[in-house]
C-alpha positions as a Markdown table, in Angstrom:
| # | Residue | x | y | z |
|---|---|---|---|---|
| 1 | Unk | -72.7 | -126.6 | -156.8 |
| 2 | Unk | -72.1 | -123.2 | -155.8 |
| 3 | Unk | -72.8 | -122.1 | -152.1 |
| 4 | Unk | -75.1 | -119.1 | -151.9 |
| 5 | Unk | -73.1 | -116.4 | -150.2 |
| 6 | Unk | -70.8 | -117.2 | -153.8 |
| 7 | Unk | -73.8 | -116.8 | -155.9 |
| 8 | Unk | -75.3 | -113.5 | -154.3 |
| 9 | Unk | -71.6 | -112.0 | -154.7 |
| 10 | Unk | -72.1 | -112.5 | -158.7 |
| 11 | Unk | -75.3 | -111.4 | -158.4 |
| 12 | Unk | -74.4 | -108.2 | -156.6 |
| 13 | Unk | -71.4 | -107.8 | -159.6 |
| 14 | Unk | -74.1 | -108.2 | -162.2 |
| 15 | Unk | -76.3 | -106.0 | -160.7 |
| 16 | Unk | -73.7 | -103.2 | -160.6 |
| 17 | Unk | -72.4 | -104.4 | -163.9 |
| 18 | Unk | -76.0 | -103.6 | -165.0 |
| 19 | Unk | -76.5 | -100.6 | -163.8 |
| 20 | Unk | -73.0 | -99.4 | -164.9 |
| 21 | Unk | -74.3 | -100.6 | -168.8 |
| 22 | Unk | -77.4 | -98.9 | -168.4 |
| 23 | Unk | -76.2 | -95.5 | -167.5 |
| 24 | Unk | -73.0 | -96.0 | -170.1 |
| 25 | Unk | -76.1 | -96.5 | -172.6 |
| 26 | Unk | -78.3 | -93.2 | -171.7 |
| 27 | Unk | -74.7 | -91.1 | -172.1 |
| 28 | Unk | -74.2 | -92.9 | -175.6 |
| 29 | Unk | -77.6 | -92.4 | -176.8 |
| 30 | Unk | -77.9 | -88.2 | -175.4 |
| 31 | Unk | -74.2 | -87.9 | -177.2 |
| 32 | Unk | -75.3 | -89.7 | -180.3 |
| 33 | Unk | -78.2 | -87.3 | -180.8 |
| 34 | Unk | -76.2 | -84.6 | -180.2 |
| 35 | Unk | -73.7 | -85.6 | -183.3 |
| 36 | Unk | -76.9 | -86.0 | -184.9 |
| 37 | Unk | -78.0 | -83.0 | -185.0 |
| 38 | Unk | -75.3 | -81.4 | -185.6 |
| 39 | Unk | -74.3 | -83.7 | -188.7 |
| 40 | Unk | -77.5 | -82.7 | -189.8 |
| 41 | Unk | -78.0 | -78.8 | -189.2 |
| 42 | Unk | -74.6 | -78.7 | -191.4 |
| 43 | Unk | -75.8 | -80.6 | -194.0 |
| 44 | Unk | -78.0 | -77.7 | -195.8 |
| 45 | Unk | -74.5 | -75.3 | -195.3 |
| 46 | Unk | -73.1 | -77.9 | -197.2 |
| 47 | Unk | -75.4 | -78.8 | -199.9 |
| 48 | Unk | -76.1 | -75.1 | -200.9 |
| 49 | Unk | -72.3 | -74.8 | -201.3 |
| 50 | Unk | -72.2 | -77.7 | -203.2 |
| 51 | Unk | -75.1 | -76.5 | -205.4 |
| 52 | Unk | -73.6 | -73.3 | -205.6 |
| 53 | Unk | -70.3 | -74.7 | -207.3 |
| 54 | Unk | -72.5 | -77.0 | -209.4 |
| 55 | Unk | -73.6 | -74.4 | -210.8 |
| 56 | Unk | -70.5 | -72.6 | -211.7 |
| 57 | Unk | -69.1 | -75.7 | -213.2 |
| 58 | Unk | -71.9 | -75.4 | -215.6 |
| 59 | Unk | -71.3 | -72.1 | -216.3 |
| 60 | Unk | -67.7 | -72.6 | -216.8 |
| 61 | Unk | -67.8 | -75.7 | -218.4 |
| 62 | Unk | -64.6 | -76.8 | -219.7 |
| 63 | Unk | -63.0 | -73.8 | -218.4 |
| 64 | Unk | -63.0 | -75.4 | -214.4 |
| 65 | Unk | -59.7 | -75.8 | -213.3 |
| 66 | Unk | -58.1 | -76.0 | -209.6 |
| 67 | Unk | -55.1 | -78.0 | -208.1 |
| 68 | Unk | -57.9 | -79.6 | -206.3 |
| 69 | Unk | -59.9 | -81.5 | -209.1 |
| 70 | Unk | -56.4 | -82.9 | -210.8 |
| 71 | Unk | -54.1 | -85.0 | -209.6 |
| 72 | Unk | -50.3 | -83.9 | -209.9 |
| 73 | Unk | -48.5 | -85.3 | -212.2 |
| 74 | Unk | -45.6 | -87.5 | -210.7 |
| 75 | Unk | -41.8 | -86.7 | -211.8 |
| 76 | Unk | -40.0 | -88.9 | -213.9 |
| 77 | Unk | -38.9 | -91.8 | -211.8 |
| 78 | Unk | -40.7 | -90.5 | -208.3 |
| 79 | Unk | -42.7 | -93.3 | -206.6 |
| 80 | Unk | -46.5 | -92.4 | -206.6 |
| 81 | Unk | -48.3 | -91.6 | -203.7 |
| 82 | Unk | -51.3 | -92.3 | -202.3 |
| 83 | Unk | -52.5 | -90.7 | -198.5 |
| 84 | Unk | -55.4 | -92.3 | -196.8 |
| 85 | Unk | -56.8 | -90.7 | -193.3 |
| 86 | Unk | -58.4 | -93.3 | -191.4 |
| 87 | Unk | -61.0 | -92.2 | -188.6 |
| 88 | Unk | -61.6 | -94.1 | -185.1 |
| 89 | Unk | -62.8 | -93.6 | -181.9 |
| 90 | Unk | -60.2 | -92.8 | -179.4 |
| 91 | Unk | -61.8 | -95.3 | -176.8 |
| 92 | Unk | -63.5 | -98.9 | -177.1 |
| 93 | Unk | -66.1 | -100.3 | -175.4 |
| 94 | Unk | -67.8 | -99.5 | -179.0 |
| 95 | Unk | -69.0 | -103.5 | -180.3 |
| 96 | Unk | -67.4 | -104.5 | -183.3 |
| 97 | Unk | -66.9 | -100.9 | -184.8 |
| 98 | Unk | -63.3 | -100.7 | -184.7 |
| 99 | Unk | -62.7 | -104.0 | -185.4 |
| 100 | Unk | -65.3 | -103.5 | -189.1 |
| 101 | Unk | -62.9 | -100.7 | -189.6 |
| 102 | Unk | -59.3 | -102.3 | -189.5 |
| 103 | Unk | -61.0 | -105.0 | -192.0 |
| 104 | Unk | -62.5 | -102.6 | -194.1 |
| 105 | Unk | -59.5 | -100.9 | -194.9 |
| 106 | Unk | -57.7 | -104.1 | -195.3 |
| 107 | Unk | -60.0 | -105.7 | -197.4 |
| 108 | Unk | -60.3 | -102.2 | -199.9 |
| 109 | Unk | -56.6 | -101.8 | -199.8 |
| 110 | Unk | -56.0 | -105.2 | -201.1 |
| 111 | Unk | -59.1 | -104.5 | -203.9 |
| 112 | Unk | -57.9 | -101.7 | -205.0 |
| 113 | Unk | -54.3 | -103.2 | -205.9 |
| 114 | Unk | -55.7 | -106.5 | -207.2 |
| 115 | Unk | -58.1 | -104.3 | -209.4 |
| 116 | Unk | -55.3 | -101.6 | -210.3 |
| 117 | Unk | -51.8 | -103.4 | -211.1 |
| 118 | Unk | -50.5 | -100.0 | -211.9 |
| 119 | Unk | -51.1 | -99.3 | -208.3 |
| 120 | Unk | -48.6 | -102.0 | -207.0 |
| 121 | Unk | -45.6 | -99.9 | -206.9 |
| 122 | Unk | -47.8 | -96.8 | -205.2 |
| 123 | Unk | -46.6 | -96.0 | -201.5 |
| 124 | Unk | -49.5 | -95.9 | -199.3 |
| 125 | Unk | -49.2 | -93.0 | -196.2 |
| 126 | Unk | -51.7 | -92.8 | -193.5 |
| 127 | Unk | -52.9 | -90.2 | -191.5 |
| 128 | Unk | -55.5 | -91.2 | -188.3 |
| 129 | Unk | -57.6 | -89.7 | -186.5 |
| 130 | Unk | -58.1 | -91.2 | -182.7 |
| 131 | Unk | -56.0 | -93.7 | -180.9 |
| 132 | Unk | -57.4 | -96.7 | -182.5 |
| 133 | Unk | -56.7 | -96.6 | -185.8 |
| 134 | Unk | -53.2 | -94.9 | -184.8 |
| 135 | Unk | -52.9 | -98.8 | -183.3 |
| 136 | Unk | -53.7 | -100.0 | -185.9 |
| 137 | Unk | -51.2 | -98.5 | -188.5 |
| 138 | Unk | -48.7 | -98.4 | -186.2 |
| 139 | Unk | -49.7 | -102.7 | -185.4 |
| 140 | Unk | -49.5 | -103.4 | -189.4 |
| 141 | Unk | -46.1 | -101.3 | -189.9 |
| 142 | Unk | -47.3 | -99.0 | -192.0 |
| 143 | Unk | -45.7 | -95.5 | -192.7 |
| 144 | Unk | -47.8 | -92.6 | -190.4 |
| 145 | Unk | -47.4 | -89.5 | -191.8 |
| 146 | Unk | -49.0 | -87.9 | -188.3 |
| 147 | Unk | -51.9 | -88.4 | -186.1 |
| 148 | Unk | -54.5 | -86.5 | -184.5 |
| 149 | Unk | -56.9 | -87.3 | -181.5 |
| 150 | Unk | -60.2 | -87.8 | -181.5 |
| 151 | Unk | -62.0 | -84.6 | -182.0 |
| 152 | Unk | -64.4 | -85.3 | -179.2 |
| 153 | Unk | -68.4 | -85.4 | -178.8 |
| 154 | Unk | -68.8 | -81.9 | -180.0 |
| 155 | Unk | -66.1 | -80.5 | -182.7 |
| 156 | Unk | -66.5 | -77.6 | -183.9 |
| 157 | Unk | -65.7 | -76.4 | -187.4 |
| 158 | Unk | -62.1 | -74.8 | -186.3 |
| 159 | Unk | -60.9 | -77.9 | -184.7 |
| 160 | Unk | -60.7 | -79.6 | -188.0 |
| 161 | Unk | -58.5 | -77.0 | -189.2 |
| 162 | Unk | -55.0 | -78.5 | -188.2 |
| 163 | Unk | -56.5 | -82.0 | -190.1 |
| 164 | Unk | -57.6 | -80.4 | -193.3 |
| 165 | Unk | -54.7 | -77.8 | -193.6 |
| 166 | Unk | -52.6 | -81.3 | -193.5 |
| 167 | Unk | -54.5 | -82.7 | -196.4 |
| 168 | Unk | -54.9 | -79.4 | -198.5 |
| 169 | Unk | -50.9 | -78.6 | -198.1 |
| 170 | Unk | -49.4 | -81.6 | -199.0 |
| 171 | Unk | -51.7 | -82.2 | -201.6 |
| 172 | Unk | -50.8 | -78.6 | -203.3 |
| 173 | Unk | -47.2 | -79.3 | -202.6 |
| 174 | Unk | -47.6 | -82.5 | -205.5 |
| 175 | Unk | -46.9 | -84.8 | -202.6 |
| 176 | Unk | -49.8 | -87.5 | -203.3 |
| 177 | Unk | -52.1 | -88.3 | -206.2 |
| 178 | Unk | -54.9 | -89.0 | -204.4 |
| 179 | Unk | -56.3 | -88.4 | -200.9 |
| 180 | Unk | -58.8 | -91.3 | -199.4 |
| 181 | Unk | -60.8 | -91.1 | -195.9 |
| 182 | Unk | -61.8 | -94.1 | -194.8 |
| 183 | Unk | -64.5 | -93.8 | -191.5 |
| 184 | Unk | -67.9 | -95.7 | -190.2 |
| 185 | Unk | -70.5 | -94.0 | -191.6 |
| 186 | Unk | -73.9 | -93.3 | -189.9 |
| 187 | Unk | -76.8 | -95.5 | -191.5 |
| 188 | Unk | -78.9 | -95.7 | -188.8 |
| 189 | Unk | -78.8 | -96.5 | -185.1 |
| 190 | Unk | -77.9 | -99.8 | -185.4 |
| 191 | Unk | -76.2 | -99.8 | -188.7 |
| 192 | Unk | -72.7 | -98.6 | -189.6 |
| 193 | Unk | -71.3 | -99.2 | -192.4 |
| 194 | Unk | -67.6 | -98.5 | -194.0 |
| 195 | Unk | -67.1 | -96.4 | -196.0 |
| 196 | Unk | -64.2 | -95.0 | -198.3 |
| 197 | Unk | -64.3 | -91.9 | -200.2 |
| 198 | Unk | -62.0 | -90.0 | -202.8 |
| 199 | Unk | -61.1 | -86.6 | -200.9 |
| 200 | Unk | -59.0 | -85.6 | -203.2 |
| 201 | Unk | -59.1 | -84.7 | -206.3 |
| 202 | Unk | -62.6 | -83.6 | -206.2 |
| 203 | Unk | -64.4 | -85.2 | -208.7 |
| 204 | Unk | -66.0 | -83.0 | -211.3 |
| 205 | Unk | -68.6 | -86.2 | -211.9 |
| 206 | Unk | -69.8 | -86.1 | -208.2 |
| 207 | Unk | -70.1 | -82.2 | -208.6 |
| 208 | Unk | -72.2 | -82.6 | -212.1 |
| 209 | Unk | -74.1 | -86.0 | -210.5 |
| 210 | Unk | -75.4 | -83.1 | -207.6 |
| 211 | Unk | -76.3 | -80.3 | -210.8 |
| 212 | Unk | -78.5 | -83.4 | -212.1 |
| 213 | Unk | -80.5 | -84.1 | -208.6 |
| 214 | Unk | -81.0 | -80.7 | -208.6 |
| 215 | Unk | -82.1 | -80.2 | -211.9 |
| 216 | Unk | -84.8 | -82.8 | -211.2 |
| 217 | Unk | -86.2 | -81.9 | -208.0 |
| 218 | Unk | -86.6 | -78.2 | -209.2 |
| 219 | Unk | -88.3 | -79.9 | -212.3 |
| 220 | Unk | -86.8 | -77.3 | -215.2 |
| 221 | Unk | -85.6 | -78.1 | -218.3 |
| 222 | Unk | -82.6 | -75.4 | -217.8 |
| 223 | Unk | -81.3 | -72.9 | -215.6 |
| 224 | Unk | -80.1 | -68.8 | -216.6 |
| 225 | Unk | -77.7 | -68.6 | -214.2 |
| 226 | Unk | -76.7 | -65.0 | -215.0 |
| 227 | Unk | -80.2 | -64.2 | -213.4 |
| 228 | Unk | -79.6 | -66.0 | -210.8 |
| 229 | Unk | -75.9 | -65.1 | -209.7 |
| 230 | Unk | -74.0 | -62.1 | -210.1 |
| 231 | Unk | -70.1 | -62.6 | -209.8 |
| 232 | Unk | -67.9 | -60.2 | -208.0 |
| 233 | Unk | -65.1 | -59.9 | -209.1 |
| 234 | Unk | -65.5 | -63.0 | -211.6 |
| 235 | Unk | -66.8 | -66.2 | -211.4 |
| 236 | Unk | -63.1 | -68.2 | -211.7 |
| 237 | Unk | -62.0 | -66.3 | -208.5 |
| 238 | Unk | -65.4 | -67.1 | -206.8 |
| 239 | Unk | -64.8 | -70.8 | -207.6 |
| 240 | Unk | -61.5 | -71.1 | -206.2 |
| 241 | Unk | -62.8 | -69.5 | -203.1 |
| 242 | Unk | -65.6 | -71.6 | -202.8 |
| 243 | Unk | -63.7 | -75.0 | -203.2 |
| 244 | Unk | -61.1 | -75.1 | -200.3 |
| 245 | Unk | -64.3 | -74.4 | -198.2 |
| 246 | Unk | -66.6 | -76.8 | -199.8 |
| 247 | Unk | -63.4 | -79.4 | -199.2 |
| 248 | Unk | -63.5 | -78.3 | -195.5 |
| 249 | Unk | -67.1 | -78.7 | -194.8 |
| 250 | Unk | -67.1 | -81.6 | -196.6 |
| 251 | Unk | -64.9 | -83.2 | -194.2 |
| 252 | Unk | -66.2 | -81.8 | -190.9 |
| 253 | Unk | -69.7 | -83.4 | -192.2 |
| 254 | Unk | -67.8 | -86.8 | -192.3 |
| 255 | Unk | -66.0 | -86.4 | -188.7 |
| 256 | Unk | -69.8 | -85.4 | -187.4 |
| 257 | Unk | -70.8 | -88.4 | -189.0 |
| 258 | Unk | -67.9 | -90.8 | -187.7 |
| 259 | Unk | -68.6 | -89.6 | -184.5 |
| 260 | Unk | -72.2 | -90.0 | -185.0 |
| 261 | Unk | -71.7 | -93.7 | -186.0 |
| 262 | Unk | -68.9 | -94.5 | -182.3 |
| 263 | Unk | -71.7 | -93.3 | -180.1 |
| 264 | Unk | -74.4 | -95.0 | -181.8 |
| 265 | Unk | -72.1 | -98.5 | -181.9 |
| 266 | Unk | -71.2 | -97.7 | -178.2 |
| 267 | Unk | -75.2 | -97.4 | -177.3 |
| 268 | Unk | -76.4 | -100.3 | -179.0 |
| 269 | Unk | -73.4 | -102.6 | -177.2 |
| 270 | Unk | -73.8 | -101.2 | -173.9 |
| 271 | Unk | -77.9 | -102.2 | -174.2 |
| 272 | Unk | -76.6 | -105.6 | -175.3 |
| 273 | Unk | -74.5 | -105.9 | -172.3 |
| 274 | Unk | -76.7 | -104.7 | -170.0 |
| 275 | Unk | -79.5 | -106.8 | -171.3 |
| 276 | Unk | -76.7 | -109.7 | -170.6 |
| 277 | Unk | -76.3 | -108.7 | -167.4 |
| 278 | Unk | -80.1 | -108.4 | -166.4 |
| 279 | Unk | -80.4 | -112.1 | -167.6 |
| 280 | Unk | -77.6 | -113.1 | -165.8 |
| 281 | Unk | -79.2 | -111.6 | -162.0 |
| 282 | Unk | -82.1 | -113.3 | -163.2 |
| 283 | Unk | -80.2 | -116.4 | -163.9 |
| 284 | Unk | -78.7 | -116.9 | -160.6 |
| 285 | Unk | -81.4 | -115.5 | -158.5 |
| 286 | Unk | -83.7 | -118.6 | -159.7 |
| 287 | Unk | -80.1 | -120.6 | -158.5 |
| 288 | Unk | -79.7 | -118.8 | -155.8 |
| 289 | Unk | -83.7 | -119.6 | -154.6 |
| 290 | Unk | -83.5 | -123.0 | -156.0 |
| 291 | Unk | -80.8 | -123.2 | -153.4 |
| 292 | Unk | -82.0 | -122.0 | -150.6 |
| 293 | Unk | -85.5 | -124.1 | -151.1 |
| 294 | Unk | -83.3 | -126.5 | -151.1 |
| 295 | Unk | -81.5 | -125.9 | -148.2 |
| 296 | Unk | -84.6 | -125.1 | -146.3 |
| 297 | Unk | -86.4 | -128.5 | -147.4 |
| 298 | Unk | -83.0 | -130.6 | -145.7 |
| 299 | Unk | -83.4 | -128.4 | -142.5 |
| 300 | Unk | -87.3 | -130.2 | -142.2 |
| 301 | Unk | -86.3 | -133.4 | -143.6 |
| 302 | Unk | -83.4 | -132.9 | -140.6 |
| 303 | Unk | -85.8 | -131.5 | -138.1 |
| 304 | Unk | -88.7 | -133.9 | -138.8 |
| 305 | Unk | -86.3 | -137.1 | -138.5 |
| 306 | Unk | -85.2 | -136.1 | -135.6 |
| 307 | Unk | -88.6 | -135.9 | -134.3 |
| 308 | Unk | -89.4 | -139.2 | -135.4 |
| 309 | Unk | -85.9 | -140.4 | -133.8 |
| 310 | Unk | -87.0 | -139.0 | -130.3 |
């Protein structure tokens, strides 16, 4: 049985252990409003874009074209390639987040080549964002084509720039036929969930799935867009101004929410572990007093026998 001078030094290390937890939690939770808010004041930016170059794409109709919707066509005997940007957190202490990741992205790379067997001779590249997944790739010998750090707990628009101008080059230059992001998206405050999404090409389906939504929640049969917009100098070159951006809001939205998603994991497992800890000082202070009742009940039993002795 432990002595109690052994079992008030764990108390004292949960205790401190606790209130370490506790105080790790509050800065989790005040940064994972933060990311919330701002994943969310840049969501209407976003979606107005995006309903702006709906509706050129249904003005245009077959007419859209842009490196950025097609996927460039691979030379005659030139292995394919794919590039997949994989976003962690830079530090841990995060539950299981980084750890849903690496199996995420496991677990869809091994679909989408059991599903495609065209696929099997496509050279996967990888591009990661914080130190984690960089261990990871680097861990599973796979080829990184560069790596960025985590863009903090508040990134602004312009530090994504050195990320997207990555993507947006070397797709232009015909290096890869399609661009993935793989990341933790933000459910909810407990709930994170994987998520792995086609950058690039843009899909003209998702853009004409959005002209849809918004055809029903403005509840007309049809829109005269030449009321509506006026095009200067035409709508093609408005188009292919508006798409690069779109592509780069698009993926600050996803960093906010990846971010969004590491300090809600990191809240939720530093209440877990603090709640551990609390029940552990509870614990062993009812051992510790158990103990020392003890103790005190020999000191009589002593006391009194000796009594009786004399």
């Amino acid at each position: 049985m432990s002595s109690t001078k052994s079992i008030k030094r764990r108390i004292k290390s949960a205790t401190n252990i606790s209130k370490i937890t506790k105080a790790m939690e509050m800065v989790a939770a005040s940064k994972m409003r933060h990311a919330q808010d701002m994943a969310l004041s840049s969501r209407p930016y976003t979606e107005k874009m995006k309903e702006i170059l709906t509706d050129i794409v249904e003005i245009m109709r077959q007419d859209v074209s842009h490196f950025l919707l097609e996927s460039p066509r691979v030379a005659k005997g030139a292995p394919s390639k794919n590039l997949v940007i994989v976003l962690s957190s830079d530090k841990g202490l995060c539950g299981g987040l980084n750890s849903n990741l690496y199996r995420g992205l496991e677990s869809w790379q091994t679909d989408l080549l059991e599903k495609n067997p065209d696929l099997k001779d496509t050279r996967f590249e990888f591009v990661t964002v914080g130190k984690k997944a960089k261990e990871h790739i680097m861990k599973t010998q796979r080829f990184l084509l560069a790596e960025f750090p985590s863009h903090g707990d508040k990134p602004r628009y312009r530090d994504t720039i050195p990320l997207y101008d990555t993507i947006y080059n070397s797709f232009e230059n015909n290096e890869y036929q399609k661009v993935y992001i793989v990341f933790m998206e933000f459910i909810s405050t407990i709930v994170q969930r994987l998520s792995v999404r086609q950058l690039l090409p843009i899909q003209k389906e998702e853009i004409n799935e959005t002209f849809e939504q918004i055809m029903l929640e403005e509840k007309s049969v049809k829109f005269k867009f030449s009321k509506d917009y006026i095009f200067e100098p035409d709508v093609e070159t408005v188009f292919n101004q508006l798409l690069p951006k779109y592509l780069g809001l698009y993926l600050y939205h996803i960093i906010l929410e990846s971010i969004a998603s590491e300090h809600s994991a990191r809240m939720v497992a530093m209440k877990s572990a603090h709640d551990n800890a609390t029940d552990v000082v509870k614990d062993l202070s009812l051992e510790y007093n158990q103990l020392r009742q003890q103790k005190i009940t020999n000191e009589l039993l002593d006391s009194i026998s000796a009594r009786m002795i004399m």
